[in-house]
C-alpha positions as CSV (number, residue, x, y, z in Angstrom):
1,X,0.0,0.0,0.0
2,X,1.2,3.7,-0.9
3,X,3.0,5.6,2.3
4,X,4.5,8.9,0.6
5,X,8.0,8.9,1.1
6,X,10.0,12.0,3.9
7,X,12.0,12.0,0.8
8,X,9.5,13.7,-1.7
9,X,9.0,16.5,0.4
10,X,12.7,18.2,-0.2
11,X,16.1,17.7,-2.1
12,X,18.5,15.3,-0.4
13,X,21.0,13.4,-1.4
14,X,18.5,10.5,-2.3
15,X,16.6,12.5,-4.4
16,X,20.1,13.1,-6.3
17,X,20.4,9.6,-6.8
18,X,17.3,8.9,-8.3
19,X,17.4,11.8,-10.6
20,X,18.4,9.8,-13.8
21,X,15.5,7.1,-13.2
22,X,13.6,10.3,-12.9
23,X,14.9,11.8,-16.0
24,X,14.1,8.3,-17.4
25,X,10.3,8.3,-16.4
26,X,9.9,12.0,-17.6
27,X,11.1,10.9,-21.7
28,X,9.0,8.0,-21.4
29,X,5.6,10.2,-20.1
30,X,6.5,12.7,-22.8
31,X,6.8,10.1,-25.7
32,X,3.6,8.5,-24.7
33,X,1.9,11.9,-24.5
34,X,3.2,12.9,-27.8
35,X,2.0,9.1,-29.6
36,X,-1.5,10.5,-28.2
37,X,-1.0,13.7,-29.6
38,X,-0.4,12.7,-33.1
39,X,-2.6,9.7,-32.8
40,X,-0.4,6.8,-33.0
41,X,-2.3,6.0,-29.9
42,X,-5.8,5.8,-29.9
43,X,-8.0,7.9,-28.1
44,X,-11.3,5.7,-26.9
45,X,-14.6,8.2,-27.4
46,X,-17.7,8.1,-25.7
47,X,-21.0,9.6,-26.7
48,X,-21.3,12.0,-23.8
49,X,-18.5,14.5,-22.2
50,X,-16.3,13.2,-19.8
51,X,-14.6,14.9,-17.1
52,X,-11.6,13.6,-15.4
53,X,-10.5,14.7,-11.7
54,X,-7.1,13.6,-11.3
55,X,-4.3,15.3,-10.1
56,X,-0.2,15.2,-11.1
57,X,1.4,13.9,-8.2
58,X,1.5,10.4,-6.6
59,X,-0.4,10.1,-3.3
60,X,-4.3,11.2,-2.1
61,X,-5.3,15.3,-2.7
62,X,-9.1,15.0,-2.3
63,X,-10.1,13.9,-5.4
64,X,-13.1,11.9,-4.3
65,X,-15.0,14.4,-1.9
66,X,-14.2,16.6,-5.4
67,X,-16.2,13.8,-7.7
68,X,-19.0,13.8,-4.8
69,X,-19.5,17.9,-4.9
70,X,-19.2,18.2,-8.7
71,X,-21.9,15.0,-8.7
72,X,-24.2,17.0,-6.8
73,X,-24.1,20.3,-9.4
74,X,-24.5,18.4,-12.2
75,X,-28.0,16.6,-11.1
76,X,-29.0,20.1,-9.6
77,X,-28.1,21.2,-13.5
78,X,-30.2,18.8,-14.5
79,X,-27.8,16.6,-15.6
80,X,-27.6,12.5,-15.2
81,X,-23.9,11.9,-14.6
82,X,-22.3,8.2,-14.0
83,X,-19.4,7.9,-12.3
84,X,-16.0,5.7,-13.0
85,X,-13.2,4.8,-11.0
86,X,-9.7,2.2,-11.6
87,X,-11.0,0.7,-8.0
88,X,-7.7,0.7,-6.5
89,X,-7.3,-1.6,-3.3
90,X,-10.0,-4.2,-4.9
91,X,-9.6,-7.3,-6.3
92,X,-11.8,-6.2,-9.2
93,X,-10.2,-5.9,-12.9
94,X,-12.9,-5.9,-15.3
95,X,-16.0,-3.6,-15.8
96,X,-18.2,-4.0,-12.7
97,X,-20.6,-2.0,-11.1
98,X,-20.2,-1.0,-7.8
99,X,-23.3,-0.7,-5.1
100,X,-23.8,0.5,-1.8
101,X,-23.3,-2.7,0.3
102,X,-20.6,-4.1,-1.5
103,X,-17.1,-5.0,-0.3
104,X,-14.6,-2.9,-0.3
105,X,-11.7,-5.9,-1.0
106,X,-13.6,-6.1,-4.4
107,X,-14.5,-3.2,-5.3
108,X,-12.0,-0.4,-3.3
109,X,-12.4,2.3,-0.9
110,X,-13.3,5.2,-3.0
111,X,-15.4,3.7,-5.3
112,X,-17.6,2.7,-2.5
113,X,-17.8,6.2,-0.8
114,X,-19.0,7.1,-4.1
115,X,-21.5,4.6,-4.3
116,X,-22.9,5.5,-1.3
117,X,-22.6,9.4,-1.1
118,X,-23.7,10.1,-4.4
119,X,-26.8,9.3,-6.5
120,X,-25.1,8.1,-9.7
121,X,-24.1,5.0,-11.3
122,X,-20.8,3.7,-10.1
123,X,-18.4,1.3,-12.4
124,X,-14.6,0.5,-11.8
125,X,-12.2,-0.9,-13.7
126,X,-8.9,-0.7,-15.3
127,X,-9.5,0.4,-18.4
128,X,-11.8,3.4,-18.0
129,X,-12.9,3.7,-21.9
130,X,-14.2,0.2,-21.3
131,X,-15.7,1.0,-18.1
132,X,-17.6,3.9,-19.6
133,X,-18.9,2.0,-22.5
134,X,-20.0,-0.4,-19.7
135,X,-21.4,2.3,-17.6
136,X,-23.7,3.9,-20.6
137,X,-24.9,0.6,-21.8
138,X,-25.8,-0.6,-18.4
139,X,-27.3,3.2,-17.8
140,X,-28.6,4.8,-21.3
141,X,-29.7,7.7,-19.5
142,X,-26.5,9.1,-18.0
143,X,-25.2,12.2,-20.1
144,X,-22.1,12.9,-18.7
145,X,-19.3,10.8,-17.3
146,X,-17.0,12.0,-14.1
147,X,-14.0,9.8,-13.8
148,X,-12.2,9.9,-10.4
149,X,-8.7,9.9,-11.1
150,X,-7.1,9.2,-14.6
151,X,-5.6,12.2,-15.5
152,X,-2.6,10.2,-17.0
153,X,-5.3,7.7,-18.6
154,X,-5.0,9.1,-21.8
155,X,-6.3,6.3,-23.8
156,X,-9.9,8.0,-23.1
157,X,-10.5,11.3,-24.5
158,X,-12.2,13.8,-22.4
159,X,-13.9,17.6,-22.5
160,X,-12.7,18.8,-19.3
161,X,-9.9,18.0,-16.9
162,X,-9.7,19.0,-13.3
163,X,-6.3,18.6,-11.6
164,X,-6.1,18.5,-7.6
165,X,-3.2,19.2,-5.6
166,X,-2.8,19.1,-1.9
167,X,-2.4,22.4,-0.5
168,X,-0.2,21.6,2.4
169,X,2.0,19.5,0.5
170,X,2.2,21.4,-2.9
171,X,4.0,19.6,-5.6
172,X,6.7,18.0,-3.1
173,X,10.2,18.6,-3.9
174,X,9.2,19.1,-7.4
175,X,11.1,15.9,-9.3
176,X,9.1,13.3,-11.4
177,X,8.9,9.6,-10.0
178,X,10.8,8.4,-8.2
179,X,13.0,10.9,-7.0
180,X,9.9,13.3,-6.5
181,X,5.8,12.3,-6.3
182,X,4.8,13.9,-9.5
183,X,3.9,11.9,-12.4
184,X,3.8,14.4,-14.8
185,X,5.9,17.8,-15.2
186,X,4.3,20.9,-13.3
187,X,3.5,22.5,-16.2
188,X,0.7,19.6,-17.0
189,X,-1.2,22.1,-15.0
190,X,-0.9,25.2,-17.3
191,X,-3.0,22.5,-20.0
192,X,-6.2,21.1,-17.8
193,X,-9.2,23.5,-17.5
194,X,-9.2,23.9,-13.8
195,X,-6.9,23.2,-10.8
196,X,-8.4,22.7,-7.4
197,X,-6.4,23.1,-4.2
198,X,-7.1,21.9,-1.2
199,X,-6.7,23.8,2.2
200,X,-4.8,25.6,3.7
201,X,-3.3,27.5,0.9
202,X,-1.3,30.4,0.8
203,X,-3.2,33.8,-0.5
204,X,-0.9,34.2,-3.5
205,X,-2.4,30.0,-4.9
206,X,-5.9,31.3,-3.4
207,X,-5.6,33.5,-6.1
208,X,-4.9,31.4,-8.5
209,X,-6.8,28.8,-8.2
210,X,-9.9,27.3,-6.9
211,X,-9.5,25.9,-3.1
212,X,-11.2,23.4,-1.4
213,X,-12.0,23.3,1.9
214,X,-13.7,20.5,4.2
215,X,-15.8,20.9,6.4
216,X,-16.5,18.7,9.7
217,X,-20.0,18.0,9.8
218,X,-20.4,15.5,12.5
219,X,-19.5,11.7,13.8
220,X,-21.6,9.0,12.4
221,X,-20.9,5.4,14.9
222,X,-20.3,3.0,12.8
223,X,-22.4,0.2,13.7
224,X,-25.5,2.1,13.5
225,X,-25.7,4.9,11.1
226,X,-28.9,6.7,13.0
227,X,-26.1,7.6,15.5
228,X,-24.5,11.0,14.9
229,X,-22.7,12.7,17.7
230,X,-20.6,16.0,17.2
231,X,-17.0,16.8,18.7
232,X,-18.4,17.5,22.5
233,X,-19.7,13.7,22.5
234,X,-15.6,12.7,22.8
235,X,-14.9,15.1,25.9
236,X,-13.0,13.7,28.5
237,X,-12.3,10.0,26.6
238,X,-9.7,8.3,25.3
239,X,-9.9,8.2,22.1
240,X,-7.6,6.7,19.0
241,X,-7.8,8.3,15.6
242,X,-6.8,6.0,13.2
243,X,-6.2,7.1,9.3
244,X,-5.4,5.2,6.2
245,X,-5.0,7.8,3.4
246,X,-2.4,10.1,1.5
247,X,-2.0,12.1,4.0
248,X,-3.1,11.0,7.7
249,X,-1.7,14.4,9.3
250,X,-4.7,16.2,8.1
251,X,-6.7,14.0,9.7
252,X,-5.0,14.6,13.1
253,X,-5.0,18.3,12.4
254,X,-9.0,18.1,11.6
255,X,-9.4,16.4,15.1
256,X,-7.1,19.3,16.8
257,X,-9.3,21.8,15.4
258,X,-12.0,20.1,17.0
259,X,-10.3,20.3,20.4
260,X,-10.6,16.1,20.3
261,X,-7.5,15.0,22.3
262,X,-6.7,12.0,20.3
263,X,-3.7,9.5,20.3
264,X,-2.5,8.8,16.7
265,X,-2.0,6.0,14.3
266,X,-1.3,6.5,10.7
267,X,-1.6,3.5,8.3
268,X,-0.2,2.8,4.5
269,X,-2.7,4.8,1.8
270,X,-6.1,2.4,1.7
271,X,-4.7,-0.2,4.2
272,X,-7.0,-2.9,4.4
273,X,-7.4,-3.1,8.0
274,X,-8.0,-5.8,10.6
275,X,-9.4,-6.5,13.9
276,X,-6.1,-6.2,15.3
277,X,-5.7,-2.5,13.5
278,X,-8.7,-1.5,16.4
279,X,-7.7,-3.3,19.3
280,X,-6.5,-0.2,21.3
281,X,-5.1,-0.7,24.8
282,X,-7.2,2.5,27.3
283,X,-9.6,3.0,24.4
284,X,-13.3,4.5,24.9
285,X,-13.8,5.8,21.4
286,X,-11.9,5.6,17.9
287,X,-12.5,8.1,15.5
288,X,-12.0,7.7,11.3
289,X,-12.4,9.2,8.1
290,X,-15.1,8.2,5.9
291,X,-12.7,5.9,3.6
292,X,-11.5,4.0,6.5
293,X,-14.6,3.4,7.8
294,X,-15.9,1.4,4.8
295,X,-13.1,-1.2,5.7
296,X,-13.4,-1.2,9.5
297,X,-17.0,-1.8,9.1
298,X,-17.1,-5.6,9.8
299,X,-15.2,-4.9,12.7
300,X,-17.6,-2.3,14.1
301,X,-18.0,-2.0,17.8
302,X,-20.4,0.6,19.5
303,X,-17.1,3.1,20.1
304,X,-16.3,3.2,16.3
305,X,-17.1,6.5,14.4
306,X,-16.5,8.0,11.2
307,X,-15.8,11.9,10.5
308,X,-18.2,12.9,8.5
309,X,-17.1,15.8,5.8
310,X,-18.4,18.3,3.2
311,X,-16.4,19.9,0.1
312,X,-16.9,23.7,-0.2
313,X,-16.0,24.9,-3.3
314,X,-16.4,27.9,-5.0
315,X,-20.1,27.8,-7.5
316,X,-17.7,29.1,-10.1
317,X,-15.9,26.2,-10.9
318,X,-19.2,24.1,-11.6
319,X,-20.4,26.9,-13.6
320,X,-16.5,26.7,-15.6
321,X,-17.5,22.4,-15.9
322,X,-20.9,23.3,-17.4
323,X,-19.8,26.1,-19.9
324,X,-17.3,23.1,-21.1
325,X,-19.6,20.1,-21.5
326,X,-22.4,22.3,-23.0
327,X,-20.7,22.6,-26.4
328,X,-21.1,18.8,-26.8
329,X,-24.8,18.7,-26.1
């Protein structure tokens, strides 16, 4: 499972090291990039817009609470968007749909957030051309196609591309893989239609860009979801926050703002977890994100909650998205 390396985040003498392999993976991105271009490679088309949230660097940035907010304008637009994902985590390879009970060892983490927090057809799979052939045959009346990651998935063309970076970790140390995270040049960005940022972010990117912020809204227990408690419910326990995902510091910074005294444990980047992962020593409550919690589920116990969250964007950029997919109606 993907734990982003100390290394990524500066220029040390390891990063010097890897520089050629780096140098390496950054003619090989721009030659397959350039066969796209002049279309030695194939370009898969589908009969409605797709958009792709992805982002340039290795590691999580927010894409999916991104794919659930934009999901949400585009039905209040009146459109009928389906949703694919590569599923990563699950044992699934070929097109599949993906439904609100389902396990998250088949189908992934993410996929099944978005199964469950949106009101679209979800499909997974690893190649997403195929998966959104799948998706509109199995769903005739979706219009528009939002693909959660795959910005690098060029063999599907696309209308609109939305790159996400994470605001406290930038672009790293600003080398391609593997001496740095990204997997494309920085200047990818200046070529996708929108880039999103995700909090905090300095004034000058604020600017800039579009930012993201999350927003706590609430603890949701685990083995019953009727349950919702807010941040006063966890006053005066003990309580373990566990978090499996890019970045598990903003996690622990979330539950600071929160003034929920917590004791820590970072996992590996969708770390399937076991019972063992929860058996805390001096424990009356564990606290998770949303994407862990579809994994600890089977291991629920009454003292198991999940951080509920909500994307604020600015209206703009879903205005941007629907000025781009209109000219294809």
């Amino acid at each position: 499972m993907f734990r982003y390396p100390l290394a990524w985040t500066r220029f040390t003498w390891l990063t010097l090291l890897l520089l050629p392999l780096s140098w390496l993976f950054g003619a090989a991105a721009a030659l397959r990039r350039a066969l796209y271009r002049a279309g030695v490679l194939r370009r898969e088309h589908v009969p409605v817009p797709v958009i792709v949230v992805g982002n340039v660097s290795a590691g999580g940035t927010g894409k999916t609470p991104l794919v659930i907010w934009l999901a949400a304008h585009l039905r209040a637009a009146g459109y009928r968007p389906g949703i694919i994902s590569r599923g990563y985590g699950g044992s699934a390879s070929g097109p599949c749909a993906v439904k609100a009970h389902d396990d998250p060892a088949h189908c992934g983490d993410e996929p099944l957030l978005l199964a469950r927090h949106t009101l679209c057809p979800v499909w997974i799979g690893k190649q997403r051309a195929a998966v959104a052939q799948a998706l509109l045959a199995a769903h005739p009346e979706c219009d528009v196609i939002i693909s959660d990651d795959g910005l690098q998935h060029y063999a599907l063309a696309r209308d609109v591309e939305i790159a996400v970076i994470d605001g406290a970790r930038g672009l790293g140390n600003g080398r391609l893989l593997p001496a740095g995270p990204l997997r494309e040049p920085a200047a990818r960005l200046d070529a996708v239609d929108a880039v999103v940022v995700r909090a905090p972010v300095s004034a000058d990117v604020a600017q800039k860009h579009f930012v993201m912020r999350f927003t706590p809204a609430g603890f949701v227990n685990l083995r019953d979801a009727n349950r919702r408690v807010y941040a006063s419910h966890f006053e005066g326990l003990r309580v373990h926050a566990l978090a499996g995902i890019g970045n598990p510091q903003q996690f622990f910074d979330t539950l600071a703002r929160l003034n929920i005294a917590h004791t820590p444990h970072a996992f590996p980047d969708h770390h399937a977890f076991s019972a063992a992962d929860l058996a805390f020593e001096h424990c009356d409550a564990i606290v998770m994100t949303q994407k862990d919690a579809v994994k600890c589920e089977r291991h629920a116990a009454d003292q198991h909650w999940a951080l509920q969250i909500e994307a604020e964007l600015d209206p703009a950029l879903a205005l941007l998205v629907l000025a781009r997919i209109s000219r294809k109606d």
